[in-house]
VMD Tcl script that draws the C-alpha trace (Angstrom):
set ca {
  {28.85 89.31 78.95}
  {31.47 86.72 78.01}
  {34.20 86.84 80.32}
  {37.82 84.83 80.28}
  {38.97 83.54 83.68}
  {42.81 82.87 83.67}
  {44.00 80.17 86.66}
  {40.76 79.05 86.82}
  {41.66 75.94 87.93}
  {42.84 77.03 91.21}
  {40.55 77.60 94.35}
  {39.03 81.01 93.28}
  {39.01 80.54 89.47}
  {36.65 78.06 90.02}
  {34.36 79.72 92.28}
  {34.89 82.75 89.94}
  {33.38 80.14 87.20}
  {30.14 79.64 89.54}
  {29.66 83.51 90.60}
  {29.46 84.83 86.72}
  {27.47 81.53 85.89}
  {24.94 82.50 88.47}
  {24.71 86.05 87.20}
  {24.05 84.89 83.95}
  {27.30 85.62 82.24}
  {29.75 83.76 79.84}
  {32.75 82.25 81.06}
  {35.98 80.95 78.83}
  {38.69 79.67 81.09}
  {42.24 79.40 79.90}
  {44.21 77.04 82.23}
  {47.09 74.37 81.92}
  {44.94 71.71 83.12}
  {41.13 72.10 82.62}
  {40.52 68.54 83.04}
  {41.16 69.81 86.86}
  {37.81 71.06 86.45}
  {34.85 68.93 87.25}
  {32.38 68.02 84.38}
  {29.89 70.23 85.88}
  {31.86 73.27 85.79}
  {32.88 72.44 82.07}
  {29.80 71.69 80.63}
  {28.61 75.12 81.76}
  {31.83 76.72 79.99}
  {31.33 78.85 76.75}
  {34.87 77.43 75.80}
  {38.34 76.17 77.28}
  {41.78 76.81 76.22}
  {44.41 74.88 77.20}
  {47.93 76.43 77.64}
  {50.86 75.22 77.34}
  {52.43 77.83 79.94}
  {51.76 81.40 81.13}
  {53.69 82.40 78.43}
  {52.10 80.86 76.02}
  {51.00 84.06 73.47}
  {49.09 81.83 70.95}
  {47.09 80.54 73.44}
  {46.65 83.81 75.72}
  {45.29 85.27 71.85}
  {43.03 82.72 72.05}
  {41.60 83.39 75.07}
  {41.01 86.99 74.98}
  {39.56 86.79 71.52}
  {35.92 88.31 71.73}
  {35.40 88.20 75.40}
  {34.17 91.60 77.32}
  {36.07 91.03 80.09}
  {39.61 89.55 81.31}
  {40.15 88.46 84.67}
  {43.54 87.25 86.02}
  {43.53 84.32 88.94}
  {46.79 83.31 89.01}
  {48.37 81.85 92.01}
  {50.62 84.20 94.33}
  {54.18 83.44 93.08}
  {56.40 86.00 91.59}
  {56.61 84.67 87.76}
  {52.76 85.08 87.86}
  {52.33 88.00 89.50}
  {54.31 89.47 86.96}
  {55.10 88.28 83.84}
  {52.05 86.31 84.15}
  {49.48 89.21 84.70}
  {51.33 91.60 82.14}
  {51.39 88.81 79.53}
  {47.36 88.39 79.81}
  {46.48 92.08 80.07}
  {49.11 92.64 76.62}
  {46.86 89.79 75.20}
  {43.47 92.09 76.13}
  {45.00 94.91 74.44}
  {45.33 92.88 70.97}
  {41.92 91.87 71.36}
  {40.38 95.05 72.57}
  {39.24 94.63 75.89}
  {38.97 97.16 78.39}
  {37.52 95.09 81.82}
  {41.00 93.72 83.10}
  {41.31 92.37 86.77}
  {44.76 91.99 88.24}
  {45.25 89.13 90.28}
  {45.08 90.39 93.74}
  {42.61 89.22 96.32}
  {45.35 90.71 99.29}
  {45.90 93.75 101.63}
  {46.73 96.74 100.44}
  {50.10 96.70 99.29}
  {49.25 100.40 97.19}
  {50.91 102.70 99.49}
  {54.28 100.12 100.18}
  {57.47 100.67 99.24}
  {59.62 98.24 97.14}
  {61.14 95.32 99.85}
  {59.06 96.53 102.43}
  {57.33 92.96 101.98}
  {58.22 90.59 99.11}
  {55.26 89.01 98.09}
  {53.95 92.30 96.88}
  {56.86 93.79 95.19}
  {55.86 92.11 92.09}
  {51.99 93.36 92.30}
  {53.61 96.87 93.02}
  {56.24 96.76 89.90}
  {52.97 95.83 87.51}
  {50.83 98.80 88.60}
  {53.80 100.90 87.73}
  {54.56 98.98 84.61}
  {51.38 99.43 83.52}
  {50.46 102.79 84.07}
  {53.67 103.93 82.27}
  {52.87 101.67 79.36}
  {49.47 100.64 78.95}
  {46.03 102.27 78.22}
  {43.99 100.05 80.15}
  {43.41 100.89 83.95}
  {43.11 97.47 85.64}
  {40.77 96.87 88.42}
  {42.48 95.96 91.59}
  {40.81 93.93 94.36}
  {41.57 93.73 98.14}
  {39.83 91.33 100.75}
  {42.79 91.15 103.20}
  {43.04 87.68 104.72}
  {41.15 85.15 102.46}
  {40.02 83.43 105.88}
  {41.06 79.84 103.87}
  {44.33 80.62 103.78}
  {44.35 82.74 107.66}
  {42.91 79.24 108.68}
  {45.74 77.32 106.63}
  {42.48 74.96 105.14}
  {44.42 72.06 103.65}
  {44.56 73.36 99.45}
  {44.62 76.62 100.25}
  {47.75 77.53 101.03}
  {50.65 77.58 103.81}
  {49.98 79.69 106.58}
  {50.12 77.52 109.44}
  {52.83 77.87 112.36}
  {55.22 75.49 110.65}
  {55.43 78.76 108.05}
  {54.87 81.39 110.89}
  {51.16 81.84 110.33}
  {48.50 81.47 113.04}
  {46.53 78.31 113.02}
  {47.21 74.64 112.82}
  {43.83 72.82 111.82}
  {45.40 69.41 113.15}
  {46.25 70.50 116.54}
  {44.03 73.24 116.89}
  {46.65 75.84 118.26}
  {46.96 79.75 117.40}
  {49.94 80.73 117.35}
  {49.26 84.15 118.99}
  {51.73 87.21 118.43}
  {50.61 90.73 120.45}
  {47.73 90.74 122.89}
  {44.92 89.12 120.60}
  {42.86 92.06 120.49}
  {44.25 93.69 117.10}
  {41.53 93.47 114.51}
  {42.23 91.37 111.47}
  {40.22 91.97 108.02}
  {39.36 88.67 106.85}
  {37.16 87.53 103.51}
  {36.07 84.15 102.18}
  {37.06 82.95 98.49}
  {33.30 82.39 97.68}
  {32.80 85.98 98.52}
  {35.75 87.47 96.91}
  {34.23 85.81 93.80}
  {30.92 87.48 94.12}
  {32.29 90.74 95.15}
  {34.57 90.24 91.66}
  {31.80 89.40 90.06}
  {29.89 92.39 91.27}
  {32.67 94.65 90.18}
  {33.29 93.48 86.68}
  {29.49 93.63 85.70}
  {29.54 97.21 86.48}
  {29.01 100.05 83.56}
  {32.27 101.55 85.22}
  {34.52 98.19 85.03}
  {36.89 99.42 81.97}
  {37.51 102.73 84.22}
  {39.71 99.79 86.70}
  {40.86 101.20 90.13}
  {41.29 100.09 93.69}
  {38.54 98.02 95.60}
  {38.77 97.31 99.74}
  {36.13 94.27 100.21}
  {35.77 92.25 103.05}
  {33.46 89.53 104.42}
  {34.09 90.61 108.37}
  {36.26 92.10 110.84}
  {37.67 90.29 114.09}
  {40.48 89.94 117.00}
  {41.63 86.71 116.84}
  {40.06 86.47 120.77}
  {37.10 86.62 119.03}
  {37.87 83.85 116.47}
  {38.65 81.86 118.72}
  {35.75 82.04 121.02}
  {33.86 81.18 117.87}
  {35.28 78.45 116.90}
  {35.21 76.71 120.29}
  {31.49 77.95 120.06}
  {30.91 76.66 117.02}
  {32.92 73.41 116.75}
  {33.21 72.67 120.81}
  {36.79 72.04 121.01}
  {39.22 74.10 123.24}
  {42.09 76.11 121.30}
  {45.41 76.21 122.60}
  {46.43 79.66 122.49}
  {50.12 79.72 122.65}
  {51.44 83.32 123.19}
  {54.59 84.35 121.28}
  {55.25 87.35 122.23}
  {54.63 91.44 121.36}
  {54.14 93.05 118.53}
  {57.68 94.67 118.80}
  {59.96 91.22 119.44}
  {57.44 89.90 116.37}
  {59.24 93.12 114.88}
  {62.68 91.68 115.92}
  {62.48 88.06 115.12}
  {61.17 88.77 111.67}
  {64.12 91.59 110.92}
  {66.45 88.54 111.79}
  {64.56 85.69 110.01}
  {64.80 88.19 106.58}
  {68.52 89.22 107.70}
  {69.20 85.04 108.06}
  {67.47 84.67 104.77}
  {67.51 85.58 100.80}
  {65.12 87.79 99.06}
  {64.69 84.95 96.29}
  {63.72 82.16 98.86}
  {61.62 84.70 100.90}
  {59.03 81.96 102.27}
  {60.67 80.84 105.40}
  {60.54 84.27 106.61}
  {57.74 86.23 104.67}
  {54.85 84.32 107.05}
  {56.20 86.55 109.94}
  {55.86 90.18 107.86}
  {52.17 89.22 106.87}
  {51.66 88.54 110.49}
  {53.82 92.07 111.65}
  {51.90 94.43 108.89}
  {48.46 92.94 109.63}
  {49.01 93.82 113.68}
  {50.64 96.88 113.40}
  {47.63 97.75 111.21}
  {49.68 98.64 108.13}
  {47.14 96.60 105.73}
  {43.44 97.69 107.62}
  {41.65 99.03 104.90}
  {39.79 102.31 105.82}
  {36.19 102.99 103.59}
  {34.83 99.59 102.64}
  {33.44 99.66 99.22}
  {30.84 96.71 100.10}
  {27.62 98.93 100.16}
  {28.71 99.89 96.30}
  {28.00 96.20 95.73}
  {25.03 93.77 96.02}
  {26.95 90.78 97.81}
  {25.84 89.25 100.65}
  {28.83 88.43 103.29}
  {29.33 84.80 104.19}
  {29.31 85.10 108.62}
  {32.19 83.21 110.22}
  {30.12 81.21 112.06}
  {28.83 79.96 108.91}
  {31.95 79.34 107.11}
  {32.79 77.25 110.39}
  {30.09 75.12 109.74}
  {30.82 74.80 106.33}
  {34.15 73.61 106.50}
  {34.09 70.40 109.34}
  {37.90 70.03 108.64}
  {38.91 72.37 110.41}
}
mol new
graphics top color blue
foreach p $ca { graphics top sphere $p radius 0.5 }
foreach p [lrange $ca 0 end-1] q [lrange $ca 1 end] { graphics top cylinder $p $q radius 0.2 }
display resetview
């Protein structure tokens, strides 16, 4: 199978790249910047096309010519989310291709309403654009917290208590909000490539759908007893406050703020939804796939930065 990889540049194109590669598929990236790529990664490419923009039709044509499969890794900003995803899957319908994964890689944002949480409103407005318009049914994957990001691993995003997330890997403090026992939904980016992967070699990839994946399931009491197992340093746990003043002080961050600079508030609502249990994803569909879940513990070790 020859499959294009849009954004595969960033942090889970490229270990989209090594999951296909290791399956034995073909893999075409189209990025701005492929020379991000190191020459390993390239010289196991089937081809590279350079873009100009995500806009950039000629090149988009390009990509999708003759591949079996079309998946979209764009980073999490609005432009992409959109235009960016609908641009690529219009591209897959002038070439033909049915396999077509939506960049997603989130919580469940199916069953929210429009500005019930910002940074999905744009996921939300494509699913509806596209089943109105289009005749392929996109595949649609959710890991809840990629644990990079929950752990704000320098490159991988900005969720660290300077932007109202939970950890800071300098100081070593969680930011704790409610009593610590809520469960958070966590998966790592290696194995929300292999669970892609998985998904998109199926006979059943051009019917598309929804997918709940996850690598594990923990209170953040219990992440943090890890890590001070695991890398023998003592957390500061500074406590915030309940669930319900999390409630108020995020209601009058958004009230303070604008919907089109919704960052210096939005860090707040990812924290309120995931404790409130808004996002926890009911049936797994893990056991319908042959990927083996990276252990916390393990992705500890692997990552001494933190």
């Amino acid at each position: 199978m020859l499959v294009l990889i849009a954004g595969a540049t960033g942090n889970l194109g490229q270990k989209l790249i090594d999951s296909l590669i290791s399956r034995g598929h073909h893999v075409r990236v189209l990025a701005r910047n492929p020379s991000k790529l190191d020459p390993a990664r390239l010289a196991k490419l089937e081809g590279v096309v350079q873009s100009a923009n995500y806009y950039d039709i000629a090149a988009l044509d390009r990509g999708c010519a003759g591949v079996d499969a079309v998946i979209c890794a764009y980073y999490a900003v609005p432009e992409l989310q959109l235009e960016g995803n609908l641009l690529l899957l219009r591209a897959a319908e002038r070439a033909g291709v049915r396999t077509f994964v939506a960049a997603t890689w989130n919580f469940d944002w199916r069953n929210m309403a429009l500005g019930q949480h910002e940074s999905y409103d744009a996921y939300l407005a494509f699913r509806n654009h596209v089943e109105l318009s289009s005749d392929i049914k996109p595949i649609y994957i959710f890991t809840a917290a990629l644990v990079e990001v929950l752990f704000a691993l320098p490159g991988h995003g900005y969720f660290s208590p300077e932007n109202h997330g939970l950890w800071d890997p300098a100081a070593k403090t969680l930011d704790l909000w409610g009593t610590g026992d809520e469960v958070w939904q966590w998966t790592t980016e290696k194995d929300a490539a292999e669970f892609t992967a998985a998904i998109v070699e199926r006979e059943d990839a051009s019917q598309g759908g929804f997918w709940s994946v996850c690598s594990g399931e923990n209170t953040l009491m219990e992440i943090v007893a890890l890590y001070e197992k695991v890398k023998g340093i003592k957390v500061d746990i500074r406590r915030k406050g309940t669930v319900e003043q999390l409630r108020e002080v995020a209601l009058e961050a958004r009230k303070q703020g604008t919907r089109r600079n919704y960052l210096p508030y939005i860090g707040y609502f990812y924290q309120l939804f995931a404790l409130k249990g808004t996002w926890v994803m009911g049936e797994l569909d893990n056991a319908k796939l042959d990927v083996e879940v990276t252990p916390l513990e393990k992705f500890l070790v692997d990552n001494p930065e933190l």
